[in-house]
C-alpha positions as protocol buffer text, in pm:
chain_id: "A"
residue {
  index: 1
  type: UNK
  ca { x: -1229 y: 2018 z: 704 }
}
residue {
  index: 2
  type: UNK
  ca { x: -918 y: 1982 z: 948 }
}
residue {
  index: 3
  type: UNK
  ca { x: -659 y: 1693 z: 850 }
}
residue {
  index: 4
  type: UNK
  ca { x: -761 y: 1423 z: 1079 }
}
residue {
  index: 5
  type: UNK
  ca { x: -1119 y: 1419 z: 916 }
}
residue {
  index: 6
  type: UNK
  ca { x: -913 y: 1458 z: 551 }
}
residue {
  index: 7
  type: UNK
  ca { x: -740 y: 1153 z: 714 }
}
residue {
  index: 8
  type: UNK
  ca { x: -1050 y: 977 z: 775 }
}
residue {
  index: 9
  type: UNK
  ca { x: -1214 y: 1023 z: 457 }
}
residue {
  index: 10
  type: UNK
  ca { x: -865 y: 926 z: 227 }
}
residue {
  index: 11
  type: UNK
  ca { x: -843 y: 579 z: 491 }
}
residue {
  index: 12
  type: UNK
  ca { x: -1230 y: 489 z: 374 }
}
residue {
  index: 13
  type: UNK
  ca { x: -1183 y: 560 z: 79 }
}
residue {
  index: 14
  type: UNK
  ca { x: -885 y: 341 z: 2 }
}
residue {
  index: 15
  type: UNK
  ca { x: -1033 y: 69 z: 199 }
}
residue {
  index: 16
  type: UNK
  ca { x: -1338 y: 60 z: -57 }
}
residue {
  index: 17
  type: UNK
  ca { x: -1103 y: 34 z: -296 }
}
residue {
  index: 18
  type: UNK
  ca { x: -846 y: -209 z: -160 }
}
residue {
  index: 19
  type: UNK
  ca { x: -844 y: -448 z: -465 }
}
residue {
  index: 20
  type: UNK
  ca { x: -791 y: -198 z: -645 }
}
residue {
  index: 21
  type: UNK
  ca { x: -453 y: -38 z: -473 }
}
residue {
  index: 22
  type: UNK
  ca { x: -351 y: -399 z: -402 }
}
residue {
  index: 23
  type: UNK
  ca { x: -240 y: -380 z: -755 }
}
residue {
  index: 24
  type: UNK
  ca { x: -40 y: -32 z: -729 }
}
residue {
  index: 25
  type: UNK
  ca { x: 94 y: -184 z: -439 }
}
residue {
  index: 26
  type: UNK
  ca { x: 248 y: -465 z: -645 }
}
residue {
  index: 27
  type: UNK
  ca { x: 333 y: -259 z: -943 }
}
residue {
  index: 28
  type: UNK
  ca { x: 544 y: -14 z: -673 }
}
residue {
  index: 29
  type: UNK
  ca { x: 658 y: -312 z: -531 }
}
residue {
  index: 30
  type: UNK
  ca { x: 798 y: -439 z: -872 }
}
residue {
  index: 31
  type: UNK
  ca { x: 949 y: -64 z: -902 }
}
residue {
  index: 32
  type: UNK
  ca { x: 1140 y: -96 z: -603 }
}
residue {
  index: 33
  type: UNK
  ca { x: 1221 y: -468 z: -616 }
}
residue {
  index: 34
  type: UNK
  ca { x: 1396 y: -323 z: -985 }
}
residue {
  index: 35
  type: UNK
  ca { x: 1562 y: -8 z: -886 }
}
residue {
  index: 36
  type: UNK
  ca { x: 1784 y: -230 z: -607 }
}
residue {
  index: 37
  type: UNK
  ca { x: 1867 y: -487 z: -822 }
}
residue {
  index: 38
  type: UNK
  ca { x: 1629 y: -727 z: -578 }
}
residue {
  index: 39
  type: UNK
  ca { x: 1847 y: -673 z: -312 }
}
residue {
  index: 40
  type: UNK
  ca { x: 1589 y: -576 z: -63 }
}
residue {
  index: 41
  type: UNK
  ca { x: 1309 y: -843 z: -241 }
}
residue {
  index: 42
  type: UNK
  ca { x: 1189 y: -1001 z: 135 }
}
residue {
  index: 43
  type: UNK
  ca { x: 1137 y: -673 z: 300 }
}
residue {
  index: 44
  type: UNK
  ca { x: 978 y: -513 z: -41 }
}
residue {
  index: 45
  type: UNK
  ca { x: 748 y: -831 z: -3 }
}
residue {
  index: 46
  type: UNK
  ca { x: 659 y: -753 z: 352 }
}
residue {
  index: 47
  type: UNK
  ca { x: 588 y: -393 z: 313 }
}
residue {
  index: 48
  type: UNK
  ca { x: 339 y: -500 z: 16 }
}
residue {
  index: 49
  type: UNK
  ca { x: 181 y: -734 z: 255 }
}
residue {
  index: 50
  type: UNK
  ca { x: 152 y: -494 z: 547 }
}
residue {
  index: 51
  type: UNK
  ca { x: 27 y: -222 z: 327 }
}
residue {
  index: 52
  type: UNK
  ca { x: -245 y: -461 z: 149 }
}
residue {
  index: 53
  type: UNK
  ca { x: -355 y: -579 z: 522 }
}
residue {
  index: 54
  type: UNK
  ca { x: -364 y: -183 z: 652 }
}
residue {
  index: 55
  type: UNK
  ca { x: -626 y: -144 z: 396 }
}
residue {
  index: 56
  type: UNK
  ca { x: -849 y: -442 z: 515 }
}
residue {
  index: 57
  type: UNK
  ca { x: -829 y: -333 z: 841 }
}
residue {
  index: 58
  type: UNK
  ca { x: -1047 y: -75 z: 1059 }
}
């Protein structure tokens, strides 16, 4: 199996599971958002967003 089929297969995957990662997405989000004292909160928020719409995309 080369990487780009590895790729593939992780992507599909994740995508079947999106509700699911939506909430490690938060929970790293909330990790982050802590560890910089909310300094960086508005990007942290649009990272989470773009990552939870990556997922629901094909």
């Amino acid at each position: 199996m080369d990487f780009k089929s590895l790729a593939n297969k992780a992507m599909d995957l994740a995508q079947q599971n999106a509700d699911k990662l939506d909430t490690v997405i938060e929970k790293a989000g909330e990790l982050v958002d802590k560890q910089t004292e909310g300094k960086f909160a508005a990007q942290i928020n649009t990272v989470e967003e773009a990552a939870k719409k990556a997922l629901r995309s094909e």
